[in-house]
GUDOBA-671786 format. One record per residue (C-alpha): chain; z, y, x. Coordinates in steps of 0.05 Angstrom, whole numbers, padded with zeros to 5 digits. Layout:
BEGIN
A|Z|Y|X $
...
***
This chain:
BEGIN
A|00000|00000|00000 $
A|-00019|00072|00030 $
A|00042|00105|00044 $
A|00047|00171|00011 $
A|00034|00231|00044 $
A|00086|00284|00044 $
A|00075|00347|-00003 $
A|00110|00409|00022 $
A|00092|00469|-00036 $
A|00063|00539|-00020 $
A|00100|00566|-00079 $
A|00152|00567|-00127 $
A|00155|00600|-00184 $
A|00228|00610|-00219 $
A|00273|00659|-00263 $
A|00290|00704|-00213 $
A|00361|00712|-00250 $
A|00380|00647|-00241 $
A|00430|00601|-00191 $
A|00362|00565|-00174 $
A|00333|00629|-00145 $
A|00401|00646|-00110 $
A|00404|00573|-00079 $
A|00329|00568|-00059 $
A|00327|00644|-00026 $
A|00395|00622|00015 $
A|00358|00557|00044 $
A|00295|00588|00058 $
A|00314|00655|00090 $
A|00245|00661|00113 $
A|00210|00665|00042 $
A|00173|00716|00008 $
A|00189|00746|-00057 $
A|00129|00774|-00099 $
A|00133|00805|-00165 $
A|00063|00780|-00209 $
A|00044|00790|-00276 $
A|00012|00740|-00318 $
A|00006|00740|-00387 $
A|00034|00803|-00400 $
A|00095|00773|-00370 $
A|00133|00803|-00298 $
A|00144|00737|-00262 $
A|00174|00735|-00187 $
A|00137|00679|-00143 $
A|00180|00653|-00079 $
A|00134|00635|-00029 $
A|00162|00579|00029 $
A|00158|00601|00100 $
A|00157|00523|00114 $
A|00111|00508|00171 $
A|00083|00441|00170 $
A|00089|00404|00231 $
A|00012|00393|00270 $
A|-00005|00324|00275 $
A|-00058|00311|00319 $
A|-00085|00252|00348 $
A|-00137|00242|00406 $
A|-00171|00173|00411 $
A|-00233|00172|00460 $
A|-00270|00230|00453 $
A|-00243|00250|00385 $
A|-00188|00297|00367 $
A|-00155|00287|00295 $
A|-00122|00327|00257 $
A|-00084|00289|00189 $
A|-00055|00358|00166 $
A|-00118|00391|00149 $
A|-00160|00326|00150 $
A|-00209|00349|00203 $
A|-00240|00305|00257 $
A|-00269|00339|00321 $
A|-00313|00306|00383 $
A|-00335|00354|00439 $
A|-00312|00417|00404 $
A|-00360|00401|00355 $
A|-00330|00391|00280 $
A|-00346|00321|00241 $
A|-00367|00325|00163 $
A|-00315|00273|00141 $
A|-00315|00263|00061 $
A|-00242|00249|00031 $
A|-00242|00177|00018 $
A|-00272|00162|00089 $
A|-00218|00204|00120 $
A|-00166|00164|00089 $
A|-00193|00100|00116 $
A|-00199|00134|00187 $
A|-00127|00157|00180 $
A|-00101|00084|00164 $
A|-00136|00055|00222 $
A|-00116|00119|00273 $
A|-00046|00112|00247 $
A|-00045|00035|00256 $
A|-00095|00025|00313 $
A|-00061|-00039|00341 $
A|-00058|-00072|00286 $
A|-00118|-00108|00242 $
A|-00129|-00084|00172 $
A|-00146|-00130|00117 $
A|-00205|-00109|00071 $
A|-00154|-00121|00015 $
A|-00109|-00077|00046 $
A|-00164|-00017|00060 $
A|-00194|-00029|-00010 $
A|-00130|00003|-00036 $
A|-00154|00078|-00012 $
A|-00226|00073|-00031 $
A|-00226|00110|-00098 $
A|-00262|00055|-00136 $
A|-00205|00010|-00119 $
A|-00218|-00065|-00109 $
A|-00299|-00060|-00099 $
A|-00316|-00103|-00047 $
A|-00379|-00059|-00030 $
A|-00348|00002|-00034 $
A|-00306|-00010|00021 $
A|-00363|-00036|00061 $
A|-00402|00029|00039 $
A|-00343|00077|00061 $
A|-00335|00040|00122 $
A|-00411|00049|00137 $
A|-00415|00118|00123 $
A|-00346|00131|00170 $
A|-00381|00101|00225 $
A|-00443|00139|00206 $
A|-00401|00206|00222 $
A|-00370|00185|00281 $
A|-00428|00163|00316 $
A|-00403|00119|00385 $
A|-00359|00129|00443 $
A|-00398|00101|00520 $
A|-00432|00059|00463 $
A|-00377|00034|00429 $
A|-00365|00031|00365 $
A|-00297|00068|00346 $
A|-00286|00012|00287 $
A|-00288|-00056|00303 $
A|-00296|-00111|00241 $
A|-00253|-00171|00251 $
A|-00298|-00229|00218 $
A|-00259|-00249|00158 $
A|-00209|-00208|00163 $
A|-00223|-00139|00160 $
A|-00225|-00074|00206 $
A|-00189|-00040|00265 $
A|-00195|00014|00307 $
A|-00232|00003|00378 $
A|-00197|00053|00423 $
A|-00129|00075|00429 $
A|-00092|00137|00407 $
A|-00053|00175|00431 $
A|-00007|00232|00391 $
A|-00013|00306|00419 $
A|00054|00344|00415 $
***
């Protein structure tokens, strides 16, 4: 099962008179209050100051980023669609380890189609292209998929 990917809001919106708003402004010192109008109505928005922690990940030639889903080789910026990112993420994040088509079918958004997993996983390598002439997904014959090269994390 894809584990779930943390969710940190850009805003919250709350009655400013409140204990809510008094707690949340006292743990976030580092917001931003703004005073909006919508629907004839004065509303004050509390935007987080919450930074969200760069993950980035170089394997070969390739530099990934999982916050903002973007995949980079040579300074040069991949087109990546969603659902293939999500399969390149679960591979980057578990590069060791063999996935099971079973397992990888679970993130394709047409669920348990045989083919499309095949398809997304054809199209992924279509992106990436090759590293020295390697592919960077290997497919373990009756079994399923894994990543070719290492990674390592970037602090």
């Amino acid at each position: 099962m894809e584990e779930q990917e943390k969710k940190i809001p850009k805003y919250l919106v709350i009655p400013w008179n409140t204990s809510l708003c008094r707690n949340v402004t006292q743990q976030y010192p580092n917001g931003n209050i703004e005073k909006w109008q919508i629907n004839d109505q004065r509303i004050f928005v509390f935007f987080l100051e919450i930074e969200e922690p760069i993950v980035l990940f170089r394997s070969a030639d390739l530099l990934i980023n999982l916050n903002t889903r973007q995949v980079w080789r040579e300074g040069v910026e991949l087109s990546i669609k969603r659902e293939g990112f999500s399969l390149l993420r679960r591979l980057v994040l578990d590069y060791r380890l063999t996935k099971s088509r079973e397992e990888l079918m679970m993130i394709t958004k047409r669920g348990a189609m045989d083919n499309a997993l095949s398809h997304c996983v054809s199209r992924l390598r279509k992106a990436l292209g090759t590293y020295r002439g390697q592919p960077y997904i290997d497919t373990v014959t009756g079994v399923g998929y894994r990543w070719h090269f290492p990674v390592v994390k970037i602090e």
